[in-house]
C-alpha positions in Angstrom: 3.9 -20.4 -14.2 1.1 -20.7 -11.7 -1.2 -17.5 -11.5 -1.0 -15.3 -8.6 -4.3 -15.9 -5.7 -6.0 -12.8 -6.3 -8.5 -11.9 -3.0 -10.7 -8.7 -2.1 -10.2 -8.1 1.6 -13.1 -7.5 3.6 -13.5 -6.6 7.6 -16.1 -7.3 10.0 -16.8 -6.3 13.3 -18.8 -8.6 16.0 -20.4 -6.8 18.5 -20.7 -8.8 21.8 -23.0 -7.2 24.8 -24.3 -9.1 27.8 -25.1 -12.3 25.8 -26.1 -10.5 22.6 -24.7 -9.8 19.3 -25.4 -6.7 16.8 -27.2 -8.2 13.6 -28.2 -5.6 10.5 -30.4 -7.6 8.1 -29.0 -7.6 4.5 -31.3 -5.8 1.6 -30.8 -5.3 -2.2 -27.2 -5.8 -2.1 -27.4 -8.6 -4.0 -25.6 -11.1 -1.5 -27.4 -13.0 1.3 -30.4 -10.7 1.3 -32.8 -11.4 4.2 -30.3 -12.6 6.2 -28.7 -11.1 9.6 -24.9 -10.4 9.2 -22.6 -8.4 11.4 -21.9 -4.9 10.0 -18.8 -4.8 7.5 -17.2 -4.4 4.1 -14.5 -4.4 1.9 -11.4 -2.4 2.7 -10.9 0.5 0.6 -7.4 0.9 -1.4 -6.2 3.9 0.7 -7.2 2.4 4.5 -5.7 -0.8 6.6 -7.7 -3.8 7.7 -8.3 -2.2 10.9 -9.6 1.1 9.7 -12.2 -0.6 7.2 -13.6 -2.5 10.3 -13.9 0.9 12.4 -15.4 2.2 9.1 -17.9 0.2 8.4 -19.5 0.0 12.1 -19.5 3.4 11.8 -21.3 3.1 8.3 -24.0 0.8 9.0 -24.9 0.9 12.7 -23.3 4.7 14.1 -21.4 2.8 16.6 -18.0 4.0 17.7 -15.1 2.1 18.5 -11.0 2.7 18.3 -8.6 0.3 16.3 -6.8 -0.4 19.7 -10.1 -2.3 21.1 -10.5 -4.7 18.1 -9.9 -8.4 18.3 -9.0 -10.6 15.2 -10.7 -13.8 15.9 -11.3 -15.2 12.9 -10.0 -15.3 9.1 -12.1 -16.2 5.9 -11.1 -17.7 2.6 -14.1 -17.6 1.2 -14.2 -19.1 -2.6 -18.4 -19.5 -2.2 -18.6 -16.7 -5.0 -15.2 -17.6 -7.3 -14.1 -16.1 -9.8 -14.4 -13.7 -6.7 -12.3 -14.7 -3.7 -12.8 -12.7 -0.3 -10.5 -12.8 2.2 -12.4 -11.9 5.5 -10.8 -10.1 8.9 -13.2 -10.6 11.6 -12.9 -9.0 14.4 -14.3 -8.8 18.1 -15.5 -5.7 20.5 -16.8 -5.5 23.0 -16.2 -1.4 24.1 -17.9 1.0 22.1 -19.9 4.0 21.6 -23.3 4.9 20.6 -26.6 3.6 20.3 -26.9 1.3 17.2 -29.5 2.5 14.6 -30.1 1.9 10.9 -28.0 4.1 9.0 -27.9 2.2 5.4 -31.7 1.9 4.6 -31.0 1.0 1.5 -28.8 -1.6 2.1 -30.6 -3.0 5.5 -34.1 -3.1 7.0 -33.4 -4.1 10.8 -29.9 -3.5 13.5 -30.1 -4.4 16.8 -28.6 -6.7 19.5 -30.1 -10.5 19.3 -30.1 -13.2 22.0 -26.5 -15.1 21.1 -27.7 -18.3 21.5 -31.5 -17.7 19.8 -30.6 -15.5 16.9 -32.8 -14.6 14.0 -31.7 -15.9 10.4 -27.7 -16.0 10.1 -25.8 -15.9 7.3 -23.8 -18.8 7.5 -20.8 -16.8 7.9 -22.1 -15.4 11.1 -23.3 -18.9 12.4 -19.3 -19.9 11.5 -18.2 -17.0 13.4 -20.4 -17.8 16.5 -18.7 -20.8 16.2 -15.3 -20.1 16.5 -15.4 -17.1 18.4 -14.1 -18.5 21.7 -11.2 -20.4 20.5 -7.9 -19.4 21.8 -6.0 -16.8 19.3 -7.3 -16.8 15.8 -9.5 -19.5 13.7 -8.4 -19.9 9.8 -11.4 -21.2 7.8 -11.9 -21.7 4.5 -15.2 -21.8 2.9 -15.0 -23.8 -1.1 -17.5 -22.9 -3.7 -20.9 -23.4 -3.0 -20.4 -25.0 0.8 -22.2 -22.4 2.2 -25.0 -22.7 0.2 -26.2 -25.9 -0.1 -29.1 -25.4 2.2 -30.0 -22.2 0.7 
């Protein structure tokens, strides 16, 4: 009998304004430190897919937004840490509320919006997103051990 694909779900929101894109550098979490990601997380036993992304915003930048205005863009098998498997819900917004600020100090050192097309150091999951992010409907991608980090 083949084992069962075993995944931890994770959610992230990309915030789109005039060009720019909200970035929160990474910090002592033990994964892509120093790099810019967009704010999410994994999903939580008790909440949907959705309500993680909404979450998490909320979490790391104090920005506002409702399930209803999220777009699914883009899904993630990421194998890049295996035994650990992700898979990633990435969604984009572009109606929100709030000024973004730093809420997680102790998981991030900088949020902001950042010129789309001259951004500061991506994690290549972001640079993948940016990517994909005007196809039509939504992009499956799959990311094998260690191909995201081969120029790292």
């Amino acid at each position: 009998m083949t084992d069962v694909y075993r995944a931890i779900l994770v959610a992230t929101i990309t915030v789109i304004d005039d060009g720019k894109v909200l970035l929160v550098k990474r910090k002592q979490t033990g994964f892509m430190d120093g790099y810019y990601a967009t704010p999410g997380g994994h999903v939580d036993a008790d909440e949907t897919i959705r309500e993680a992304a909404v979450r998490e915003l909320k979490e790391e930048t104090g920005l506002i937004v409702k399930e209803q205005d999220l777009k699914l863009f883009h899904i993630l098998q990421d194998e890049n840490i295996a035994p650990k498997n992700y898979i990633s819900f990435r969604f984009l917004v572009k109606k929100w509320r709030g000024i973004p600020r730093l809420c997680e100090p102790e998981k991030s050192e900088d949020v902001g919006f950042f010129d789309i097309n001259n951004p500061p150091k991506l994690s290549p999951y972001v640079k993948l997103d940016l990517q994909v992010i005007n196809n039509r409907g939504v992009t499956f991608s799959r990311a094998e051990k260690g191909e995201f980090f081969k120029e790292v």
